[in-house]
Each structure stands twice: as C-alpha cells, then as structure tokens.
Backbone bond lengths (Angstrom), bond angles and torsions (degrees), N, CA, C in turn:
res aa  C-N    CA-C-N  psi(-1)  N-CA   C-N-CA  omega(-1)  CA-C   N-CA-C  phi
1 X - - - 1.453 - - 1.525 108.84 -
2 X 1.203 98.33 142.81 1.889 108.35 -176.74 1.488 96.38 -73.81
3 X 1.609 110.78 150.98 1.243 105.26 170.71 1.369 94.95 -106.04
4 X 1.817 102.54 154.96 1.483 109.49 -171.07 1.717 124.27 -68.49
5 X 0.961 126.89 -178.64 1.663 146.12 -172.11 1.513 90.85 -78.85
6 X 1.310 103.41 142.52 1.583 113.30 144.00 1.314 114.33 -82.72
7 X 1.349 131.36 171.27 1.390 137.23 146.13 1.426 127.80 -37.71
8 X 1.280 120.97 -55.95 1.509 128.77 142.29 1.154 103.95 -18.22
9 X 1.601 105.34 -110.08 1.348 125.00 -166.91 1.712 111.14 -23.42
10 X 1.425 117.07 -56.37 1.517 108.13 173.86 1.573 123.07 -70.18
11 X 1.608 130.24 -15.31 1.141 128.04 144.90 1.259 113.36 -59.70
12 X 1.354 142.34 -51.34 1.486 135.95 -161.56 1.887 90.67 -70.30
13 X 1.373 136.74 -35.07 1.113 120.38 -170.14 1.477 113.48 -89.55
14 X 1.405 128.18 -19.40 1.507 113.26 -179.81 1.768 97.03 -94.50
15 X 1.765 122.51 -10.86 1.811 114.56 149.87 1.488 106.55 -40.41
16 X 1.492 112.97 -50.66 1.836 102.48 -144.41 1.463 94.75 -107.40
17 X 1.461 124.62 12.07 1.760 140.54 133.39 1.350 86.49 -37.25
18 X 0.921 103.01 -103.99 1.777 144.73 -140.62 1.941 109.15 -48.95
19 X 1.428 90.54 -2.46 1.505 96.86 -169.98 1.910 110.03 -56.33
20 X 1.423 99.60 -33.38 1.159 124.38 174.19 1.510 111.38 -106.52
21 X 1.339 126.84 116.21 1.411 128.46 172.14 1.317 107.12 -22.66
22 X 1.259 115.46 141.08 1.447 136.05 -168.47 1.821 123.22 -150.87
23 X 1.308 120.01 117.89 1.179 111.77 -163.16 1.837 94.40 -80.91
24 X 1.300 119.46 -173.76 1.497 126.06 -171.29 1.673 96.01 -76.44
25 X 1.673 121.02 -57.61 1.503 110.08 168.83 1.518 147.43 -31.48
26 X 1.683 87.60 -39.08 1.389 88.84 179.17 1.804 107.46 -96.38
27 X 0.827 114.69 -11.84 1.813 120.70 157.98 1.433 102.32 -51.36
28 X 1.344 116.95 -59.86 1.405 103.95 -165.91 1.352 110.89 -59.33
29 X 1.625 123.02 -35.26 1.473 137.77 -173.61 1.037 126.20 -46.90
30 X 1.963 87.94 -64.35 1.481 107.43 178.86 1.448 114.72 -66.44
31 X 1.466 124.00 -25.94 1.500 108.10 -171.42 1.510 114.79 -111.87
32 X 0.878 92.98 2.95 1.738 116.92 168.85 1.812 108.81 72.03
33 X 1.634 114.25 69.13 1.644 106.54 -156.73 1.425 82.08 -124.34
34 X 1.416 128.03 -175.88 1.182 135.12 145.55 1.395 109.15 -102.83
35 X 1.442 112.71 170.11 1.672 121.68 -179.21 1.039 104.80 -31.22
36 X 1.621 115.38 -86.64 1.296 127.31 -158.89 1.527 137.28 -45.91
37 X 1.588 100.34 -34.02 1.311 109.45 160.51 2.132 112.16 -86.26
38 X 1.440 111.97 -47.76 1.769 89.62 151.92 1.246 111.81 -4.60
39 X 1.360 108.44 -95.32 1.616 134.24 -141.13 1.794 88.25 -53.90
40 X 1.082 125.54 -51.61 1.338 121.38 -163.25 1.642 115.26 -66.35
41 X 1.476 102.30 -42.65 1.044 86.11 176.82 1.366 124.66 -96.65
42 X 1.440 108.06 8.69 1.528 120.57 -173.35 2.173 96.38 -86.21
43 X 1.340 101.17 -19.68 1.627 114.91 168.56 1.292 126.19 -56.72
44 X 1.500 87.78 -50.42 1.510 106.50 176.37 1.271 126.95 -79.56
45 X 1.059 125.83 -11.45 1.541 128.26 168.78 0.919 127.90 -111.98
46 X 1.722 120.92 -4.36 1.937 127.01 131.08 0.922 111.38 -24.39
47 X 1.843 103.71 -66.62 1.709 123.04 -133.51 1.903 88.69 -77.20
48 X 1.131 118.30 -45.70 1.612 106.38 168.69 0.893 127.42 -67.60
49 X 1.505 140.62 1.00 1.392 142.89 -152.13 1.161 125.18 32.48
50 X 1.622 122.00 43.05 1.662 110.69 152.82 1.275 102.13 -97.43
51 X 1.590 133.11 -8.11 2.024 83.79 163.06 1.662 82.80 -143.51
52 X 1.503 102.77 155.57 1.299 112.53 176.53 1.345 123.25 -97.23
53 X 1.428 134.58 -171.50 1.467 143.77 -176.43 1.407 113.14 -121.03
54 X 1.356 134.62 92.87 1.370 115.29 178.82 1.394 102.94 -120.69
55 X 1.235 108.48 118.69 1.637 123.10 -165.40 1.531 110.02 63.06
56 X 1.831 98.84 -123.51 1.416 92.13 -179.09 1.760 121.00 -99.30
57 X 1.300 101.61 5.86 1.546 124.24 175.01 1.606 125.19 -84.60
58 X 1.107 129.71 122.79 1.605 138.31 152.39 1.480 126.72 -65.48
59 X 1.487 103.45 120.77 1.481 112.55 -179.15 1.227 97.17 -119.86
60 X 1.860 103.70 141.10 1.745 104.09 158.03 1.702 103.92 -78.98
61 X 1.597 111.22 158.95 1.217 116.38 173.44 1.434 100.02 -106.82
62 X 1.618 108.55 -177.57 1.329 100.55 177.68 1.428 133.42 -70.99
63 X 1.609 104.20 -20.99 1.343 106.09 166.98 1.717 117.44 -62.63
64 X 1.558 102.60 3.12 1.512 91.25 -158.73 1.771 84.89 -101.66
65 X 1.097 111.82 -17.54 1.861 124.06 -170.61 1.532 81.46 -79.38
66 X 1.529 142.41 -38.00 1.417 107.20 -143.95 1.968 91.68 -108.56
67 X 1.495 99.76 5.47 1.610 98.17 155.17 0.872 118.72 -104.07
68 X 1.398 152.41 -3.68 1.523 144.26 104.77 1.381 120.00 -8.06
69 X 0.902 125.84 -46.52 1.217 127.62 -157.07 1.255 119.87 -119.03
70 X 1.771 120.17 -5.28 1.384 137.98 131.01 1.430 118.10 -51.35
71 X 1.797 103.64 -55.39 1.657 117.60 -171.49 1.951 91.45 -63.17
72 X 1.152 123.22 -60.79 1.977 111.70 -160.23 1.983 89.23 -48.27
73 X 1.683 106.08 -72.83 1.808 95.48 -168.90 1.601 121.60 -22.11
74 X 1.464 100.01 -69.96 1.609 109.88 157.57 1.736 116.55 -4.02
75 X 1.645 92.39 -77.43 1.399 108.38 -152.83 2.028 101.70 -72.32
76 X 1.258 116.77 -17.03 1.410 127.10 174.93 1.426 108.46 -79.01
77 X 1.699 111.88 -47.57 1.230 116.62 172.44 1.614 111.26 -21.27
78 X 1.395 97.78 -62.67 1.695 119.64 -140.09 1.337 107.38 -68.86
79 X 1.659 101.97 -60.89 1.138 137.60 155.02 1.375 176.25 -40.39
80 X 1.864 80.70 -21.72 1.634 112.82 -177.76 1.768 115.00 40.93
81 X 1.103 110.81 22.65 1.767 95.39 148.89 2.035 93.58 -170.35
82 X 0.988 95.50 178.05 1.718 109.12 -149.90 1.589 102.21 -98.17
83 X 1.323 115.12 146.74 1.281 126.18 -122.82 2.189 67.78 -111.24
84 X 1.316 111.86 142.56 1.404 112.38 179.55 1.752 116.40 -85.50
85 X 1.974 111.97 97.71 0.689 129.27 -156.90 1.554 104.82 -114.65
C-alpha cells in the first residue's frame, strides 16, 4: 500500500500541474484528488498567490515555481536523491 501525501507534497504536485494551464477537471485527474479536497486546496493557493485563475484555467505563478523549488531541495535534503520534478 502507498503511503499517503502530505499537504506539501499534494501542493507541490497540483504547482507542477499547473505549470501548463489547467482546467479544474484535469487537476483532479492529473493529481489524483477528489472535489472537495481540489477545491480546498485549489483555495489555498489563490489565496497565497502561487497559482492564479485566468478564466476557466489554473496557472502556477512564480511564487508557486519558487515553492517548487524550495519543496525538490527539501525533498533531496531528506532523502538523498531528487524528488521527480
């Protein structure tokens, strides 16, 4: 059995979604969430501005690239090899 996501970890993966415009469906797809948690955390990373809303699509911003890129160091830190980014 897989062990589950942190909060992190599932923010750092619907960031490196979003690198490429992304409608809300395929967020859920690609990162494998259901709605309810989506929506929440798709809330939460408006309300900070790492990824934005333009129309019906999700973009990471750059603040959302330079927590990416906090989260991989991190994840090498810990880990000794680099988290597939």
């Amino acid at each position: 059995m897989k062990p589950r996501r942190s909060i992190y970890e599932t923010l750092w993966e619907i960031l490196r979604c979003c690198r490429e415009p992304k409608r809300f469906t395929q967020i859920i797809q690609e990162c494998n969430l259901n709605t309810i948690k989506a929506k929440k955390y798709l809330d939460l990373l408006l309300k900070k501005k790492l990824l934005e809303k333009k129309g019906s699509y999700f973009m990471t911003t750059s603040k959302g690239e330079e927590y990416i890129d906090l989260f991989n160091k991190l994840y090498e830190r810990i880990f000794d090899k680099p988290r597939n980014s």
